[in-house]
C-alpha beads as a LAMMPS data file, in Angstrom:
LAMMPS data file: protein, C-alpha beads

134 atoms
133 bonds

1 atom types
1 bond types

-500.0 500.0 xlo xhi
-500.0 500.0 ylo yhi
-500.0 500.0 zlo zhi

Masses

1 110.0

Atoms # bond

1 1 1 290.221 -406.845 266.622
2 1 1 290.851 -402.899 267.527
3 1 1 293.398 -401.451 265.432
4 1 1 295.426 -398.959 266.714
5 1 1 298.276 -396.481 264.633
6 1 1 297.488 -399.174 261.715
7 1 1 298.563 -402.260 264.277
8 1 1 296.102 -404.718 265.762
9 1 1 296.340 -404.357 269.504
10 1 1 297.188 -407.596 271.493
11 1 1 294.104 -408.836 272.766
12 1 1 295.625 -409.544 276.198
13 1 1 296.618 -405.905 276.493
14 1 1 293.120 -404.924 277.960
15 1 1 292.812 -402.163 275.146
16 1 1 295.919 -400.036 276.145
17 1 1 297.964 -399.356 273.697
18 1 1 301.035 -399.258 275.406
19 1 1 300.866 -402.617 276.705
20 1 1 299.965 -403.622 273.439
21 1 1 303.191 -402.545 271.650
22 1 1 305.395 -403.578 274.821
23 1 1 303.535 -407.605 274.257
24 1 1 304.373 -406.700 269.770
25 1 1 308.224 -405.959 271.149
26 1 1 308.259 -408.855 273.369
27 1 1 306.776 -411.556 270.509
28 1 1 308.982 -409.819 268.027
29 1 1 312.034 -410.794 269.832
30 1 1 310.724 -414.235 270.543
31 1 1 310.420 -414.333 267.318
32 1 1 313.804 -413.398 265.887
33 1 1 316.061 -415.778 268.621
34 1 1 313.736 -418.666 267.952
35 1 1 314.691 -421.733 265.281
36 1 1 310.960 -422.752 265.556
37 1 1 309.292 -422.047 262.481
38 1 1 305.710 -422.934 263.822
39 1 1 306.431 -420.731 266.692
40 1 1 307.479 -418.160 263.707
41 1 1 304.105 -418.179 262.141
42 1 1 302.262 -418.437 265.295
43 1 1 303.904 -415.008 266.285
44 1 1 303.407 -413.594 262.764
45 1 1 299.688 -414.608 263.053
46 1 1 299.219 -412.717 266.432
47 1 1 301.159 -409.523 265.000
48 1 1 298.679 -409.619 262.063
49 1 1 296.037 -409.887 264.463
50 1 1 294.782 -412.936 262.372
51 1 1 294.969 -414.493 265.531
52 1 1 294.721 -413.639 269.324
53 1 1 297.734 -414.285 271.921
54 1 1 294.927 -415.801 274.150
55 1 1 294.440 -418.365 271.814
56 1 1 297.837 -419.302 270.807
57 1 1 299.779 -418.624 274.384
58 1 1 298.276 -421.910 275.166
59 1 1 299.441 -424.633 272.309
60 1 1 301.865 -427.023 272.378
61 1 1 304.032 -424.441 270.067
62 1 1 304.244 -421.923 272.152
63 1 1 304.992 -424.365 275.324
64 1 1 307.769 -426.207 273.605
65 1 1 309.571 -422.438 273.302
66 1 1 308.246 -420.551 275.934
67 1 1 308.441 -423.694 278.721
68 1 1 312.327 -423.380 279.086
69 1 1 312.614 -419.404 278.922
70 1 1 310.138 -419.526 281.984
71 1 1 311.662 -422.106 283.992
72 1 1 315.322 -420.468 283.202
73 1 1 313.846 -417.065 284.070
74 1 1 312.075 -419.164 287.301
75 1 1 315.565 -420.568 288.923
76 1 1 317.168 -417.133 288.434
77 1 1 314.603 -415.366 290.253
78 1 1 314.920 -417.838 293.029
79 1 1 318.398 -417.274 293.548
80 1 1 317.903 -413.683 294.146
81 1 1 318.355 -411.886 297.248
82 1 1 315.273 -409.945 298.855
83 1 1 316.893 -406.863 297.902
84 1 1 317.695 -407.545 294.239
85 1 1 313.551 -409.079 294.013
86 1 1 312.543 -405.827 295.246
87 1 1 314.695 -404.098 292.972
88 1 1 313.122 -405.971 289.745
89 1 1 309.582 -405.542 291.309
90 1 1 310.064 -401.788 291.482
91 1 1 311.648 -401.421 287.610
92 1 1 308.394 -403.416 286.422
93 1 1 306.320 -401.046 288.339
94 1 1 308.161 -398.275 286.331
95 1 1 308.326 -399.532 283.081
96 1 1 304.221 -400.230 283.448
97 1 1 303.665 -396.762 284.533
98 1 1 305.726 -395.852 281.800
99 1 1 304.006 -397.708 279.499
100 1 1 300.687 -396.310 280.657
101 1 1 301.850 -392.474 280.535
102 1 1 302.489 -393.097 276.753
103 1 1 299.616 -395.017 275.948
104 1 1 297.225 -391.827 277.926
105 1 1 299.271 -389.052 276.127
106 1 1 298.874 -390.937 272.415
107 1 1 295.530 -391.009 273.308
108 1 1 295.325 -387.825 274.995
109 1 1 297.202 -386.171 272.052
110 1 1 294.668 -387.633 269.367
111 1 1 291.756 -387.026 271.267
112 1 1 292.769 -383.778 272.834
113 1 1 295.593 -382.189 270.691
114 1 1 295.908 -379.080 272.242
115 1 1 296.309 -380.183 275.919
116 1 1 299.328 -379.673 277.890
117 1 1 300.848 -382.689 278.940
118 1 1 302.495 -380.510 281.775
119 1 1 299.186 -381.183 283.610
120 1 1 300.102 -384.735 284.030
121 1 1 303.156 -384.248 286.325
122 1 1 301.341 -384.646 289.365
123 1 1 299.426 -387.877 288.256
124 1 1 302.602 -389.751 286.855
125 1 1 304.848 -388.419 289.453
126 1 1 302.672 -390.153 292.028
127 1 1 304.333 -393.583 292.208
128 1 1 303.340 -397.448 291.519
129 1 1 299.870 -398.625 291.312
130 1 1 300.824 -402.044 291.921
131 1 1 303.294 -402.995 294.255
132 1 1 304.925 -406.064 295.006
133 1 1 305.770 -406.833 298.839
134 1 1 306.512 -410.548 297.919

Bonds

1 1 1 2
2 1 2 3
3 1 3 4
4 1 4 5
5 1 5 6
6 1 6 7
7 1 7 8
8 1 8 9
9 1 9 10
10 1 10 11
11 1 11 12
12 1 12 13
13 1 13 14
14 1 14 15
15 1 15 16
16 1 16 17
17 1 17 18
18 1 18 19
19 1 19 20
20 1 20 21
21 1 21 22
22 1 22 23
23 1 23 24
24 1 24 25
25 1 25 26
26 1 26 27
27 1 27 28
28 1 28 29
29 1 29 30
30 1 30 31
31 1 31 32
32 1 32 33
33 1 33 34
34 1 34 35
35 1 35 36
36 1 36 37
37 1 37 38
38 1 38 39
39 1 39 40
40 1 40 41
41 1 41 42
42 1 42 43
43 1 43 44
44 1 44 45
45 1 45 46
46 1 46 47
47 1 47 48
48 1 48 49
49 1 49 50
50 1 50 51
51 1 51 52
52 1 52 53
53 1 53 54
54 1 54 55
55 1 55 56
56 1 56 57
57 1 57 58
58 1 58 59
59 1 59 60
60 1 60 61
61 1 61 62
62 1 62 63
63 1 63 64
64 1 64 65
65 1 65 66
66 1 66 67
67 1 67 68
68 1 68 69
69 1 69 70
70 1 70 71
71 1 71 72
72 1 72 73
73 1 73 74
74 1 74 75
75 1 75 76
76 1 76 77
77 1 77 78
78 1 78 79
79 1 79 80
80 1 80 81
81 1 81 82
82 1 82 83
83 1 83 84
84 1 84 85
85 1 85 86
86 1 86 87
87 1 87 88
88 1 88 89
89 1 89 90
90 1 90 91
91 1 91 92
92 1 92 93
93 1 93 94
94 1 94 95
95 1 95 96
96 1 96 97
97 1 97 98
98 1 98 99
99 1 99 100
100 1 100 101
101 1 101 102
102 1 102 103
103 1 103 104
104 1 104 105
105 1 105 106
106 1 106 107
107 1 107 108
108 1 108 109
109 1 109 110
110 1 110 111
111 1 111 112
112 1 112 113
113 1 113 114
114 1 114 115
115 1 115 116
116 1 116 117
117 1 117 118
118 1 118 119
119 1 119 120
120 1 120 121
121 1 121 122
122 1 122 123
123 1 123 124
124 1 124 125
125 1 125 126
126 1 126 127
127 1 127 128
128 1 128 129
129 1 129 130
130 1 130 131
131 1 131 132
132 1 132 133
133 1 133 134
């Protein structure tokens, strides 16, 4: 497992670091609201990296916790207007662009100290990759 700033990164974060610690954040909090100590140690095990998210997103454990955050998170989306879907779809764009300028300028930065990162204003400032006309 690739370690990266001393933490295992996620294996379902393709390698990027930023996607890695935004998947760490997300289990963490998981984590801390849940009463499930299996799911505890299942999260603890991924954080490690003793064990991947891959393997573990599909047990029983993490169904019986994750099962009625999804359909919860399912019926609210469905009662959303157009407007207020397009609305989320565009802040996830963000917040994974956002995500990928800071995993490019840690890398950038180790890699390539002494670049300016005033370069990458016209590449960040160029709008979502993926887009969601759903």
């Amino acid at each position: 497992m690739k370690v990266e700033g001393g933490e295992p990164v996620i294996d379902l974060a393709g390698g990027d670091p930023g996607v890695s610690r935004h998947l760490r954040d997300v289990l963490q909090k998981l984590s801390e609201r849940s009463h499930d100590r299996e799911f505890k140690e299942l999260v603890e095990d991924v954080l490690s990296g003793r064990r991947g998210l891959r393997d573990v997103a599909s047990s029983p454990v993490f169904a019986r916790e994750l099962d009625p955050l999804v359909a919860a998170g399912a019926r609210k989306f469905t009662e959303l207007s157009e407007e207020q879907r397009a609305d989320l779809a565009a802040e996830g764009d963000r917040q994974l662009s956002q995500l990928g300028s800071d995993s490019r300028r840690s890398d950038r930065a180790s890699v390539h100290p002494d670049v300016d990162e005033a370069d990458d204003d016209y590449f960040s400032n160029r709008g979502p990759v993926l887009r969601s006309d759903w």
